[in-house]
C-alpha positions in Angstrom: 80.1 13.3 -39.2 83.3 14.5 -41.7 86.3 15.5 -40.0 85.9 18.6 -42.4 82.4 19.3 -40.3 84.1 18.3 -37.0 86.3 21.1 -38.1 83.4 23.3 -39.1 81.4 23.1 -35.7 84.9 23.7 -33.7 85.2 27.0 -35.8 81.8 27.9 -36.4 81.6 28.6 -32.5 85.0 29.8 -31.7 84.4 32.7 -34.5 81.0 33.0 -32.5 83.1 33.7 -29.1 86.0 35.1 -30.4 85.1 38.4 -29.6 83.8 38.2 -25.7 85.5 40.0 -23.3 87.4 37.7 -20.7 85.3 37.5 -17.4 85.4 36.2 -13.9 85.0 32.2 -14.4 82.0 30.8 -11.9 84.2 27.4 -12.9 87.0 27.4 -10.4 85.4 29.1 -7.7 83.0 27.6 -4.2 80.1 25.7 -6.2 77.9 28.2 -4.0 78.9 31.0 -6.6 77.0 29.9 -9.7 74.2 28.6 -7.8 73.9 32.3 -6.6 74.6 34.0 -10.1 72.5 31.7 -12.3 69.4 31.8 -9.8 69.3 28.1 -9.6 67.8 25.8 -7.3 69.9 23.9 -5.3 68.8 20.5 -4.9 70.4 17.6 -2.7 73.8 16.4 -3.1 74.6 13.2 -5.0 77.4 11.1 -4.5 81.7 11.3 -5.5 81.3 15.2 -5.1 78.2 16.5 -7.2 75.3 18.0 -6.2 72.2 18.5 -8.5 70.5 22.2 -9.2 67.3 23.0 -11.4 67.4 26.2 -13.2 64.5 28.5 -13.2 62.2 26.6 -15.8 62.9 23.2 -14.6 66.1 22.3 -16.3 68.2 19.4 -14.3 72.2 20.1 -14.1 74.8 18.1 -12.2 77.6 20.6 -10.7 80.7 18.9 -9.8 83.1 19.8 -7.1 87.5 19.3 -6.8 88.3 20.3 -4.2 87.0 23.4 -2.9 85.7 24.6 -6.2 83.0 23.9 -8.7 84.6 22.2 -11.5 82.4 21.3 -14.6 78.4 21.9 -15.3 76.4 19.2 -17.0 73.0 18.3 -17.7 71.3 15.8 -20.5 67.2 17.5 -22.0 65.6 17.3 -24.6 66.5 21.0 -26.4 63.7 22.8 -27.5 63.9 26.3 -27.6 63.8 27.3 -23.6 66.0 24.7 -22.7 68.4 25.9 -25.3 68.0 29.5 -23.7 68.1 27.8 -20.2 71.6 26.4 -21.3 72.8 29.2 -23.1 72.4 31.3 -19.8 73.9 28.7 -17.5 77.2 28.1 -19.8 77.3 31.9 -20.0 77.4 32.0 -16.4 79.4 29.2 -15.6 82.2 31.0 -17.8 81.8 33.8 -16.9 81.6 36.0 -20.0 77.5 35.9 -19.0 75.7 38.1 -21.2 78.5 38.4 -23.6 78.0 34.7 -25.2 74.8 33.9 -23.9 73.7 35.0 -27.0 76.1 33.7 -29.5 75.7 30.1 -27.5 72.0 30.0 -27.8 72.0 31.0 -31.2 75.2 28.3 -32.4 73.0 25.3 -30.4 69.9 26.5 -32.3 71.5 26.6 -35.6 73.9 23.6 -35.6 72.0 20.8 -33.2 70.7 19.3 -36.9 74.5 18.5 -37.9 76.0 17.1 -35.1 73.2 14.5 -34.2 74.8 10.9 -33.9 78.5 12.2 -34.1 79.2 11.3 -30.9 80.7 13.6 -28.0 82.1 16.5 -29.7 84.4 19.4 -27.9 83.9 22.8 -29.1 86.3 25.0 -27.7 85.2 28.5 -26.0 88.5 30.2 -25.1 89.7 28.1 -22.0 86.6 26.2 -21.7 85.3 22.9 -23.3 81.9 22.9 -24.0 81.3 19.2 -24.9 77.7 18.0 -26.8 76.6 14.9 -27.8 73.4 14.6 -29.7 71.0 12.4 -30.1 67.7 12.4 -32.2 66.2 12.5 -36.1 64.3 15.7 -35.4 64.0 18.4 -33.1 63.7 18.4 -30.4 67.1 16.7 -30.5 68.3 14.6 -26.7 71.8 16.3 -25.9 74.2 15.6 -22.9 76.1 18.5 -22.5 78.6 19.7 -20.1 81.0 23.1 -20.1 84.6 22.6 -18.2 88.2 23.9 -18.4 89.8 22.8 -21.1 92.4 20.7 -19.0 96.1 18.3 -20.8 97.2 15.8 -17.9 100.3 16.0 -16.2 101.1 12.8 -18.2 100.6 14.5 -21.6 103.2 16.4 -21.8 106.3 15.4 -22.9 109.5 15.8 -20.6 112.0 17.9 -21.4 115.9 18.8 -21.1 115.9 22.6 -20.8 114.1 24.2 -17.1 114.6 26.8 -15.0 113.2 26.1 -10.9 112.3 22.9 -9.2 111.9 19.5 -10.1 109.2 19.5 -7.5 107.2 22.8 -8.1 103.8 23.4 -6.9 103.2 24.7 -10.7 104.9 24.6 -13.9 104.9 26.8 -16.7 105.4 25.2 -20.0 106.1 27.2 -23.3 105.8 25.8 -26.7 108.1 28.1 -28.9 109.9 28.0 -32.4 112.5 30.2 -32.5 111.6 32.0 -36.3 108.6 33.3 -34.8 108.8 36.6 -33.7 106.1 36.9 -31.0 108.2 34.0 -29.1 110.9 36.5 -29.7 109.4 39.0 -27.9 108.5 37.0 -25.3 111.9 36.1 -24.2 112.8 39.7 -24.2 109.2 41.0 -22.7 107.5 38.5 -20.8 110.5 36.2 -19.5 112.4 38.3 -17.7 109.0 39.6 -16.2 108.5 36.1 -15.1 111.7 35.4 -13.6 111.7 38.5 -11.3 108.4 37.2 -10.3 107.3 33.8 -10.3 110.4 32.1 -10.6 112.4 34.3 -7.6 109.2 32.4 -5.3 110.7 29.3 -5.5 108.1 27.2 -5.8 107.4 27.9 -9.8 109.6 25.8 -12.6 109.4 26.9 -16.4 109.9 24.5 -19.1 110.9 25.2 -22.8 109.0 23.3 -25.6 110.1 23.4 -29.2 107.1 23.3 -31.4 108.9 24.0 -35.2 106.1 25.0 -37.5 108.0 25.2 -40.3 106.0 26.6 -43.6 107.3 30.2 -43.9 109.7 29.6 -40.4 111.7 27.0 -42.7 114.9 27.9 -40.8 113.0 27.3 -37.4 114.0 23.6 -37.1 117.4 23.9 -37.9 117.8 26.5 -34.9 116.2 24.4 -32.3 118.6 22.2 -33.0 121.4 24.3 -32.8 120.2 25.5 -29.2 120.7 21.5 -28.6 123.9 20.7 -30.5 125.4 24.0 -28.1 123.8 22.4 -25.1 125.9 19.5 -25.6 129.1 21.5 -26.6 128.6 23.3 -22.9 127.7 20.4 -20.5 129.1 22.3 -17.3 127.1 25.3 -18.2 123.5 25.5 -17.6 123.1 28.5 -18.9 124.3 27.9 -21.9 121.0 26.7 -23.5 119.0 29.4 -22.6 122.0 32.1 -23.6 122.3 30.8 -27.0 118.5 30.8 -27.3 118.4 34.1 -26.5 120.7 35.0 -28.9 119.3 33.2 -31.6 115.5 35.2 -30.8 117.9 38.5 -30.8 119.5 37.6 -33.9 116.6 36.4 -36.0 116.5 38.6 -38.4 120.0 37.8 -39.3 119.7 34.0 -39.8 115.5 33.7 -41.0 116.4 34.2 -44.7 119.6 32.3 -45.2 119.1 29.2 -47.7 122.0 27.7 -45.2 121.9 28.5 -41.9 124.0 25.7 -40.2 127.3 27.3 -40.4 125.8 30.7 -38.9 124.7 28.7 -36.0 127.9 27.2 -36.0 130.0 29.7 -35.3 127.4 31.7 -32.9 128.2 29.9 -29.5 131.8 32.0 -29.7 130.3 35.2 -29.8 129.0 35.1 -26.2 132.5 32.8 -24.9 130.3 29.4 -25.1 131.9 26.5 -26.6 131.4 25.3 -30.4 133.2 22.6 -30.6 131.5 19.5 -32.2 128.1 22.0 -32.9 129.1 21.6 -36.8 129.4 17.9 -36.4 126.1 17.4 -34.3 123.9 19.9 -36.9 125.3 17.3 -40.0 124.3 14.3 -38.4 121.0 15.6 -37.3 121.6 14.0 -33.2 118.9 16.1 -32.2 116.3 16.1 -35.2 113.9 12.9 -33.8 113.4 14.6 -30.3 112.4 18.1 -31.9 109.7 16.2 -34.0 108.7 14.5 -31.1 107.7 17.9 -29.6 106.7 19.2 -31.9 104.3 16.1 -32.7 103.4 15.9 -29.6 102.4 19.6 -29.4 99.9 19.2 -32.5 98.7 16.3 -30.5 97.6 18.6 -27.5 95.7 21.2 -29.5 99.1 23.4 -29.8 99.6 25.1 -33.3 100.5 28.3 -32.8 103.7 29.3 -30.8 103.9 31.1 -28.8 101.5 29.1 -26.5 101.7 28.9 -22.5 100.5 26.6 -20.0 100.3 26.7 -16.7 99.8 23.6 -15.4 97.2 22.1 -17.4 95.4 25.1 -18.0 96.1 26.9 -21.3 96.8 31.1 -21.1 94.4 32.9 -23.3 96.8 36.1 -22.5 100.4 35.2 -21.7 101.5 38.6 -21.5 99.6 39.1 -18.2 100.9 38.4 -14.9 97.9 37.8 -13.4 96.5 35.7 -15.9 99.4 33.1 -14.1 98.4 34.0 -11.0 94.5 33.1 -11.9 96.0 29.6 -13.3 98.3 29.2 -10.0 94.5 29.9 -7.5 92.7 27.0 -9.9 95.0 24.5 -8.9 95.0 25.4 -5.8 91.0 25.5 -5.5 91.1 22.2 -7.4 93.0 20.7 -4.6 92.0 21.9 -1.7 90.9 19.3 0.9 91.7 16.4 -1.5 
């Protein structure tokens, strides 16, 4: 299959999806809870944490358990049109959006089985899920494996960075990928920070890290700010606020310093403004010192999935609403399920 159909599948069902209402997620809670909800049949346990369940017209899954909670939902059939609804109902459930995309699911396996057969495993994303398929067959009824998870990055994925507020040790770790044109990652440093650090932060056992992720296109001025926030990092070394002062100004300013066709000696002389040092920022904006570790990120930021800013993860679960305290505190409860007894 085309990267351009690749492409096609992934969007064909996210525009099928879009538009269901966030719901309670069976994944991430005791295994007992979609066994209940989905009316399956609970069948004996198999080994490394799975147990085995039949749905109502005979289809086999394989439920997999971290920790305390169920963690992914798979199952291989032949799909003919039942098992197709069978599946539909059980990803629906399994999600949590139930009759909101049991639909759409049943109707994107129907219509798009044909074009994915011998592609391989394919990921389709479904908000914070991973439905993965691969496909297998001339004809229908096409042989699929299939399994629907949270979409999960590895500790080890993400880069490391310079600029953190909390522990070195935290329990969890809030990562934001930002460039500093965009104005929604302006307002979240003036909406949903602050928020955050009265919250999350005050407990102690939460650390935020900053990401730059430049997009450039329209933001053209974006890259030449993220390094400025670095070039004044380095101009204050005793002050560790100095980063996240300057950045600050910089969101509040943007307006100011998005159109000019030469924004390095704005940046420049900034630092002064708020009593921060600016000596050697000129110097370190010429020579481009920090240029190679902002395309890094931001490399490594397309490389996770991440192309929009601004995007928020909480550990290795990706926020579908960022603005939304709880939505954290959901995140926070899935790692701890996920561990529990490990």
């Amino acid at each position: 299959m085309s990267v351009l159909r690749r492409s096609t599948v992934r969007l064909l069902a996210l525009l099928l999806l879009a538009s269901a209402p966030l719901g309670a997620a069976q994944i991430g809670l005791p295994l007992a809870e979609l066994v209940a909800v989905a009316g399956l049949q609970a069948q004996p346990d198999l080994a490394d944490g799975r147990a085995a369940a039949r749905t109502e017209l005979g289809v086999d899954l394989v439920l997999e358990r971290r920790g305390a909670a169920l963690a992914s939902v798979a199952g291989e059939a032949d799909f003919d049109e039942a098992t197709i609804a069978e599946v539909a109902r059980v990803v629906a459930a399994a999600t949590g959006y139930f009759d909101a995309i049991e639909g759409p699911v049943a109707e994107f396996l129907t219509t798009n089985l044909a074009a994915m057969a011998g592609a391989g495993p394919l990921p389709i994303g479904v908000d914070r899920f991973r439905l993965t398929l691969e496909v297998d067959g001339a004809a229908a009824p096409y042989r699929v494996a299939w399994s629907i998870a949270l979409a999960e990055v590895a500790e080890e994925e993400f880069l490391s960075v310079r600029h953190a507020k909390g522990p070195a040790d935290a329990r969890y770790v809030i990562r934001e990928f930002s460039d500093l044109q965009c104005p929604f990652c302006a307002r979240f440093a003036f909406e949903v920070m602050p928020a955050l650090e009265a919250t999350l932060l005050a407990r102690g056992d939460v650390r935020f890290e900053y990401h730059h992720l430049v997009l450039g296109a329209r933001f053209a001025n974006s890259g030449r700010a993220a390094q400025a926030t670095e070039c004044v990092a380095d101009a204050n070394p005793d002050d560790p606020e100095a980063f996240w002062s300057y950045l600050d100004l910089l969101f509040e300013r943007q307006q100011a310093w998005s159109a000019l066709g030469d924004p390095d000696p704005y940046f420049a002389r900034l630092p002064a403004e708020i009593g921060l040092s600016d000596d050697g920022v000129a110097g370190c904006l010429a020579v481009g010192t920090h240029a190679a570790a902002i395309q890094a990120s931001t490399e490594r930021a397309f490389a996770l999935g991440v192309n929009a800013t601004p995007t928020v993860f909480v550990g290795p679960y990706q926020l579908s609403d960022f603005g939304r305290l709880d939505a954290y505190l959901e995140a926070m409860a899935l790692i701890d399920a996920f561990a529990e007894g490990e």
